[in-house]
N, C-alpha and C positions, 0 to 999 in steps of 0.2 A: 154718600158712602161712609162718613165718618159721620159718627154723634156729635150733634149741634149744641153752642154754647159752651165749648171747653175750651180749656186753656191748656193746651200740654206741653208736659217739659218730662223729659228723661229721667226713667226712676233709676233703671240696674239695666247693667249689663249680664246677663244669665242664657247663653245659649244650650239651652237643656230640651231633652227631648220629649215629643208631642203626648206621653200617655202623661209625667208629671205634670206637665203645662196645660193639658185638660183638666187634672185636678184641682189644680191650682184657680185657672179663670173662672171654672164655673162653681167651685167651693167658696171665691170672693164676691161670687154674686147673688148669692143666696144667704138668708137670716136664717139660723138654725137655734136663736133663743129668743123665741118672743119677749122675754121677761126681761132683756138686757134693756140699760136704761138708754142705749144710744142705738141707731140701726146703722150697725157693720159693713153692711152687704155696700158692693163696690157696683156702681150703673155703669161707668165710663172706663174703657183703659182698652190698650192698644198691644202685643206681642208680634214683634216682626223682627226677622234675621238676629234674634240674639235676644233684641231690646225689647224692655217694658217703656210705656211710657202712661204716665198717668194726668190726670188732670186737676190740673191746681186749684182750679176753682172747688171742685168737690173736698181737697184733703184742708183744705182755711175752713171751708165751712163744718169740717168732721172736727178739728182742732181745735177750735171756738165751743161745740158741745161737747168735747173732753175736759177742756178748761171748765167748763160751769159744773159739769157732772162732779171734778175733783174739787171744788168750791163747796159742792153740797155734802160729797161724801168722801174727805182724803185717804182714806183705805181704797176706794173704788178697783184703783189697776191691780193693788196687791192680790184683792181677791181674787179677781180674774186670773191672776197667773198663781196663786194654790189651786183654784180649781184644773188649770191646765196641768200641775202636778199631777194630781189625785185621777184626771183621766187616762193621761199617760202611765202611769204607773199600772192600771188595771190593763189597760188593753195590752201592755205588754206582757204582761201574762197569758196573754192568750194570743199574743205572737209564739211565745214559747213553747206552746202545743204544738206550733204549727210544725215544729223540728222533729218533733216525738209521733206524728205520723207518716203513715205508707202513704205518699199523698198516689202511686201509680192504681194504687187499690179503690181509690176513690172515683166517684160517677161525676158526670158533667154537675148534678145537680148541687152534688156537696160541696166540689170544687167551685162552682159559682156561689154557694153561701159565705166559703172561707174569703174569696173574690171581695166579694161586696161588702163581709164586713171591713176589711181592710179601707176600700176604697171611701167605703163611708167613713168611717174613721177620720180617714187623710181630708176629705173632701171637707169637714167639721172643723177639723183643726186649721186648716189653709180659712177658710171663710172667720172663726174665731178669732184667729189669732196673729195673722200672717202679716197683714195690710195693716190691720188697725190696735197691732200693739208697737207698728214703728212708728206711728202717727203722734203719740205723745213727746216723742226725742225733743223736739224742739222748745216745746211749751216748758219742760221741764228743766232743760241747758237754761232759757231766759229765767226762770224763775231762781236756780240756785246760782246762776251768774250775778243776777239785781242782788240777792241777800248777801253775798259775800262781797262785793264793789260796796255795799252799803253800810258792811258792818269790820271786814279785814280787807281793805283795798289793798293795804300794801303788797301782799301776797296771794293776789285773788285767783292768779292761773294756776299755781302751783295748787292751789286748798282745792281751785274746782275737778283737778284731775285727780288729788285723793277724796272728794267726796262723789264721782262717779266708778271708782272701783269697784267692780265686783263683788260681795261678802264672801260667795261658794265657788269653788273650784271647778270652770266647765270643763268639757269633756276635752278637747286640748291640753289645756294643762293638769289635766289627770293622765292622759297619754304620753305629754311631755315627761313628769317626774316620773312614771314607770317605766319610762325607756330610758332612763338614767339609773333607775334601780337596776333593770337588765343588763345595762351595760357595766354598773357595778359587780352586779354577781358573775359576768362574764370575763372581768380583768381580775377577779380572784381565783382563776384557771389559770395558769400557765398555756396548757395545750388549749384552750379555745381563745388566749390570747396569740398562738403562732398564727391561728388557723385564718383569724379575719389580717393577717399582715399580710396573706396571700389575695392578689387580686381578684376582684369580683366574684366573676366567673366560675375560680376554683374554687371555691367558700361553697358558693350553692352545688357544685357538684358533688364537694366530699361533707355537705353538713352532713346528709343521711350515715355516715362514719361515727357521727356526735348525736346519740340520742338523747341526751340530757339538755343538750344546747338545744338541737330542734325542737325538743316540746315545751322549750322554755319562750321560740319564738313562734312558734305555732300557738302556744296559750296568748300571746300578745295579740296575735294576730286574730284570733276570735275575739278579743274581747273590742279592739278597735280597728280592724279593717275596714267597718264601713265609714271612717272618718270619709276617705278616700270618696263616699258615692254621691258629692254633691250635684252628680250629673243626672241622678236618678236612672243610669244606666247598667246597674249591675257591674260597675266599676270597682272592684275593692283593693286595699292594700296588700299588696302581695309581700312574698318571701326577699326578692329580689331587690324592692322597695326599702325594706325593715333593714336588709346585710347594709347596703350602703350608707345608710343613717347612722347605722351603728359603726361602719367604719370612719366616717368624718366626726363620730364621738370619739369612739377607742383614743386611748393613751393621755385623754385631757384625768386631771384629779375630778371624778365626778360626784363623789363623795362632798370634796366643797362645793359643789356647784350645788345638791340637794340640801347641802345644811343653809348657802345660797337665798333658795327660794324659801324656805322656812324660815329666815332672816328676813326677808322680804317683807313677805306675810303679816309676820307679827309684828316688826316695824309697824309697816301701814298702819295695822290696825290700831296700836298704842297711837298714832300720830291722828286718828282719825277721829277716835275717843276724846282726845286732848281738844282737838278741832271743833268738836261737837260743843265741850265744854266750857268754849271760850266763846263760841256764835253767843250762848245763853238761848238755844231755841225753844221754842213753842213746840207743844207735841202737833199741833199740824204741821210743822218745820219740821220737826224729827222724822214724821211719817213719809213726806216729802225727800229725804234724804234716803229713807229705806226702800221707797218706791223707786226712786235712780237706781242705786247700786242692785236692788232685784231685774231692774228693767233691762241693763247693761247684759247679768247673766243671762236673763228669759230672750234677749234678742237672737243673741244664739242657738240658744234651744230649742227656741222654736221652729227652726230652720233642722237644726240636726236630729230631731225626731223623725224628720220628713225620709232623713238618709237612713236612717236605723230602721225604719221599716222598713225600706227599701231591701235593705240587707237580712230583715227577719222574711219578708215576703221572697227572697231569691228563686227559693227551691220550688215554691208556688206558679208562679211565673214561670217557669223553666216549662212544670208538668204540662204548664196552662198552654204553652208556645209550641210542645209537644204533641196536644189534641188541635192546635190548629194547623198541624203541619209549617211551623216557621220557625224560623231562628231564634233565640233569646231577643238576638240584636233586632231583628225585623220589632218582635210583640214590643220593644220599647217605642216603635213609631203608630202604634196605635191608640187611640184615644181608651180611658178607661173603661167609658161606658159600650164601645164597640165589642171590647174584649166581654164585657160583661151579658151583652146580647148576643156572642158568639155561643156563649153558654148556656142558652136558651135555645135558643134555633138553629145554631151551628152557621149560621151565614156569614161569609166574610168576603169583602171585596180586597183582594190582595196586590190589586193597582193602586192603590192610594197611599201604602207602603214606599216604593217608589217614588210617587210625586214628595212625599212629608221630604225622604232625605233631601229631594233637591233643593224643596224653598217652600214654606207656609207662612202664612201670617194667622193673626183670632185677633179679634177684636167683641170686645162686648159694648153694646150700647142699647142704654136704658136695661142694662141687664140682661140681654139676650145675646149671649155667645156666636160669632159667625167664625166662618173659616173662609181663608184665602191661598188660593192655587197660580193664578192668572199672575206672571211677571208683570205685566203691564199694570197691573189693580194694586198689587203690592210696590210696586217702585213708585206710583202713586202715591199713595200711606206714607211712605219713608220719607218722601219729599216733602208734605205737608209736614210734617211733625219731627224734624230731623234737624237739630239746633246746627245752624251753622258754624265755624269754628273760623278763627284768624289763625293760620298757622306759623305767620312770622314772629308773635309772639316771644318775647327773651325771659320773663317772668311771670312764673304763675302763683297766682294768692289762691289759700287754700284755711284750712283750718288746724291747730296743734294739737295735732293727738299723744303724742310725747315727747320730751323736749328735746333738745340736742343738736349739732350742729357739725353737718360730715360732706364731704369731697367725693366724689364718685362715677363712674360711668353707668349711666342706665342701662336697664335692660329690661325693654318692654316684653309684659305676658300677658298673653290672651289667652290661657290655657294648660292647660299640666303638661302640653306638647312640648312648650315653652322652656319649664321649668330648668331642664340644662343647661339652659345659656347663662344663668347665673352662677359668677364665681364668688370667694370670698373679695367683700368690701365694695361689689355693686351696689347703684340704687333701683332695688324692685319694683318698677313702675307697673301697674296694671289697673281696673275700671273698680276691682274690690279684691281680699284679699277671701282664701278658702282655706278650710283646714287640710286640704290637699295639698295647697302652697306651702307646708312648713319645712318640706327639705330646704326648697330656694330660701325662706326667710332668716330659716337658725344662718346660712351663709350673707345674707346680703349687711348692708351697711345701714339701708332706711329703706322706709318704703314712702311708697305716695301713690296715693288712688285718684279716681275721680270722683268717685262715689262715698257717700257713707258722712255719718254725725258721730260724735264724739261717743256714742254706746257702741261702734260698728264692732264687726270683728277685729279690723285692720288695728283698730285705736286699742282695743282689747291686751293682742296678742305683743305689740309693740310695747306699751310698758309691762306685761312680763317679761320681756326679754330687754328692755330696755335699751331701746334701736330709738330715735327722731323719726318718726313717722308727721306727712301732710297728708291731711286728707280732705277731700270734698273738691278738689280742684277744679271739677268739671270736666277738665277737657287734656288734662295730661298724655292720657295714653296717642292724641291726637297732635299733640305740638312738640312732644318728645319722640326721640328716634335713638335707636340702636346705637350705642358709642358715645353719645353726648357726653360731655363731660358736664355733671352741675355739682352747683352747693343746693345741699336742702339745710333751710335753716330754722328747724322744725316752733324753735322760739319764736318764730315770728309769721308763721306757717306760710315759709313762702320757699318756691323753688325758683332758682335762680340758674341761666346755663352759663357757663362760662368760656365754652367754644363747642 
């Protein structure tokens, strides 16, 4: 039943629904550039109740011809992620058509071309770039770990976490700083200063009172609600979302908080500059340094492209869920290509909707995508490949994604369901961290994942905000529980419970 000869072990935790997760598995299985010097395509890997799980043996073996490729050529990744630039950039111009027509005007036929280029698209970039641009993280942490232990030991953690910073502003913290600009232009009103002192509820009832306020969070909200769709479910940020954000800002000086980050910033960079100039590196050292701090942003972005289409395709999917007589909600538990043969022949089996909510598994082996329905077959899978965990456990070692050292009670998230149970000065436990998570993170104290290397998001987002973040624990969200009281002591990247 499972592909012979692997070794697996838990990649993510991402319970997302079956039409991205068909994109996803069989876009990683498939080579879509002959010319590439390494073959991408993924034979082995497993999706059940949530979890990916991949197999070690295949990502050593992919790792070891990354290493030689960047040996022959140390430009090699940089190129790779200009070109995923330069594709993304055009296709999203012709996401932005999609807004500009009557899609109801449109024939099954058109509507399956607008369909398919989309899904090709997605299906390109998850097979390009999904898998096999997180497969260098490691190679690359050992390589600037050795040069700095070899050359500035004394300060080697601190130098390695400014020499994986980011150089460009991802979409998070360009949403971050303009919803502090927002909030800025909103506390030089008086009268939209009373307005959010009134609780929630009444805010959103009498914005429509405030036209000036509303299209000021209506503009926000096109530009970034689909932060919010990492579920690939037609999830966006809403109105209701943005007042409350903006109410646990209100009344802070945010004014310093923006000059703040601009501080930040150009710090780093003078310190990073300085850093560079004291290594004495080699220009394949230099290029090696510009490949991290690219690889750090593009790990992101790569993922959040996925959500922005999702959000340019909304309307599309809607008309498309419309010709098939079903819900929005339903067309997300269909596979792409079913949808796309829907639009050809009109056939659709609308019991299999049904089964997907209750429980599916996919598994591909040797490259050949299956699906599983049968509880018995899946609780199977789960059991063979489902790392067992010691839950008596009092301390977990993990990895320092920013430094610091804080007091807390946890509160575990599996979910944006979750997210209100954190108050100010918890510890945010969860498997990884999203950019849906940022209301709970601006509040929490630290975070700590299971998941994730020093490019993650989690590590990312934690020194912008400059919280102690562990990360990679393995098994946190499994040996921590609601109320713990721990220390995270992100110096030493270790969690510790204290009752």
């Amino acid at each position: 039943m499972l592909p012979k000869n692997c070794k697996w072990y838990t990649i993510v935790n991402r319970p997302r629904c079956p039409l991205i997760n068909s994109i996803m598995i069989d876009g990683m299985t498939h080579l879509y550039r002959k010319d590439h010097p390494i073959d991408y395509s993924l034979m082995n890997f497993i999706y059940v109740d949530g979890y990916w799980y991949g197999d070690e043996n295949y990502e050593n073996k992919k790792r070891e011809e990354i290493a030689e490729q960047l040996a022959r050529d140390s430009r090699f990744l940089l190129n790779i992620m200009n070109s995923a630039y330069i594709e993304w950039q055009s296709f999203e111009e012709f996401c932005e058509t999609i807004k500009e027509k009557n899609l109801k005007e449109l024939s099954s036929k058109k509507l399956k071309e607008n369909y398919d280029r989309i899904s090709k698209f997605l299906l390109e970039w998850n097979g390009r770039f999904l898998q096999f641009m997180w497969l260098p993280e490691k190679i690359i942490e050992k390589k600037i770990k050795y040069l700095l232990k070899e050359r500035l030991p004394k300060d080697a953690q601190e130098n390695f976490l400014l020499l994986t910073s980011p150089k460009r502003e991802g979409f998070f913290e360009e949403e971050n700083r303009k919803l502090l600009t927002l909030v800025n232009k909103i506390q030089s009103n008086n009268l939209f200063v009373k307005l959010f002192k009134k609780d929630k509820e009444i805010v959103e009832k009498e914005l429509s009172d405030y036209k000036e306020l509303q299209n000021l969070l209506l503009s926000h909200l096109r530009e970034f609600c689909w932060l919010a769709n990492s579920s690939f479910k037609s999830d966006f940020g809403n109105v209701s979302d943005l007042i409350q954000r903006i109410k646990d800002i209100i009344g802070d000086d945010v004014s310093v908080r923006l000059k703040e980050l601009e501080n930040i910033k150009r710090e780093r960079e003078e310190k990073i500059k300085k850093l560079i100039s004291q290594l004495k590196l080699a220009e394949s050292e230099i290029v090696l340094i510009d490949t991290t701090r690219e690889l750090v942003y593009f790990r992101t972005f790569r993922t959040d492209i996925q959500w922005k289409t999702g959000y340019y395709a909304y309307l599309l999917f809607q008309e498309i869920a419309s010709h098939m007589g079903i819900s929005i909600e339903d067309f997300h538990y269909l596979t792409f290509f079913e949808i796309s043969n829907f639009l050809s022949d009109t056939t659709l089996d609308k019991k299999i909707i049904a089964t997907r909510k209750h429980r599916y598994g996919m598994i591909a082996d040797g490259g050949e995508v299956k699906y599983y329905y049968d509880e018995k077959k899946i609780d199977e899978i789960k059991r063979i490949v489902e790392t067992k965990v010691e839950i008596k456990i009092k301390e977990l070692k993990g990895s320092m994604a920013s430094a610091g050292i804080v007091r807390g009670e946890v509160k575990i998230i599996h979910g944006v369901k979750d997210l209100s149970k954190i108050k100010s000065g918890d510890i945010l436990v969860t498997s990884m961290t999203k950019p849906d998570y940022i209301i709970a993170m601006e509040k929490a104290a630290a975070f700590v994942t299971d998941e994730g290397g020093i490019l993650c998001h989690a590590a990312i987002i934690a020194r912008e905000m400059n919280k102690p973040c562990v990360i990679g624990t393995e098994k946190a969200t499994k040996i921590l529980s609601d109320g713990d009281l721990v220390e995270v002591d992100a110096n030493n990247g270790i969690v510790r419970k204290i009752k």
